[in-house]
C-alpha positions, 0 to 999 in steps of 0.5 A: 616337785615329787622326785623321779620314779625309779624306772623312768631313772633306770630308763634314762641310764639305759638309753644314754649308755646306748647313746654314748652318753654319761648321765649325772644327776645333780645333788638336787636330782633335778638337772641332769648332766650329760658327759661324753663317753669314749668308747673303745672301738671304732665306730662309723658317726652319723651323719648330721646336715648343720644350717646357719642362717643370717639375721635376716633368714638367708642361708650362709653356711650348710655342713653334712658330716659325721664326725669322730674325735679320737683321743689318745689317751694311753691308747686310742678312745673314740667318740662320735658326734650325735647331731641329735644332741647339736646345738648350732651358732655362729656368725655370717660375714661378707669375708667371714664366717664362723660355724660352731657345733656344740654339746649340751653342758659344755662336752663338747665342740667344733668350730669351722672358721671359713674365709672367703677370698675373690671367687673362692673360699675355704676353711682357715681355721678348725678348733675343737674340744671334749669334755668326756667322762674319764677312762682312768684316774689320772687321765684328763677331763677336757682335751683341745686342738686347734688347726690354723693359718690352712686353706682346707676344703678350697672351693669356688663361690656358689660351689660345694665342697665334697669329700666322701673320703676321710678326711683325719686332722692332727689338732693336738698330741691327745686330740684328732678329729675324723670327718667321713663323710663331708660336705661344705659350702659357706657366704652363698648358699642359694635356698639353702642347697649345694651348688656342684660339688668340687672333688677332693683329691682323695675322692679323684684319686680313688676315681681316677687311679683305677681307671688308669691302671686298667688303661695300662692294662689294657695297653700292656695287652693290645702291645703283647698282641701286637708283638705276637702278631709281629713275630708269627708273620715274620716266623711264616715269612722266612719258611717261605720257597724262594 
């Protein structure tokens, strides 16, 4: 086979520096590797809907993310997860459920480990790791996180688990992960749609917080009213004659 030209090379680097991905060529120049690449700044993921389906066909798991691992490495490096480059496996279980988002040649993966108890299910166990191209010499090549023994993302059965909030998860000293937005919903998944969404407290916080300072607000003021009203009949009472 007749090596590659030269401006298909070119074009090849172009768009993987633009896509954050690090382009190998093996020795023969035939196969190509791609590497993560941690960028400096801070960017927002695209967001990715990831279906998994039993043998027989049925929806059993359906994620919407955008995920941003963070590793700290002397400082703060970024990579944001192309649901373009997803591979997605996994396994669906009567009490278990596995989904695993993966990088192509191994640079990179997240696992989400659902149980399900009674009426209710949730994510016990997060797992993931990065294989990017280093920042630095001495700096490492493969970083892991685990989040264990949690009940993260708790929902009804039938139900959708929704938070458009960030959602920042320690997984180890050098490793983060940073979900914004996501929504989940494992075991039952009805033609592969959400059922209705269960809030997360961040999103109800943000809901709920603003109107409740206003109903403050607006008590502070119909008192302050009241008051005044209170005190000029009182004034208009004592200069009445007798």
């Amino acid at each position: 086979m007749a090596p590659a030209p030269a401006h298909c090379t070119c074009l090849l680097l172009f768009s993987a520096l633009i896509s954050g991905v690090h382009l190998q060529f093996s020795s023969s120049e035939k196969a190509l590797i791609y590497k993560p690449v941690l960028q400096p700044h801070e960017s927002i993921p695209p967001t990715g809907t990831y279906m998994l389906r039993t043998a027989t066909g049925v929806p059993c798991i359906r994620v919407t993310l955008g995920a941003e691992f963070l590793v700290l490495e002397q400082k703060t490096w970024y990579f944001n997860l192309d649901p373009s480059r997803v591979t997605v496996s996994g396994t669906c279980g009567s009490a278990v459920a596995i989904l695993s988002l993966a990088l192509h040649n191994e640079g990179g993966s997240l696992q989400f480990f659902f149980t399900k108890e009674k009426k209710v299910y949730y994510v016990k166990k997060i797992t993931a790791h990065l294989s990017p191209f280093p920042v630095c010499k001495n700096c490492s090549r493969t970083y892991t996180g685990i989040v264990d023994h949690e009940k993260l993302f708790v929902s009804k059965g039938g139900r959708s688990f929704k938070c458009n909030s960030e959602s920042l998860l320690h997984l180890s000293s050098t490793l983060r992960l940073k979900m914004v937005p996501l929504q989940m919903q494992a075991f039952s998944v009805p033609k592969g749609q959400y059922g209705k969404e269960v809030e997360c407290w961040a999103d109800y916080n943000k809901r709920v917080i603003p109107i409740v300072i206003g109903a403050v607000i607006v008590g502070l003021l119909l008192i302050a009213l009241l008051t005044y009203v209170i005190m000029r009949d009182r004034r208009r009472t004592g200069y009445e004659s007798l």
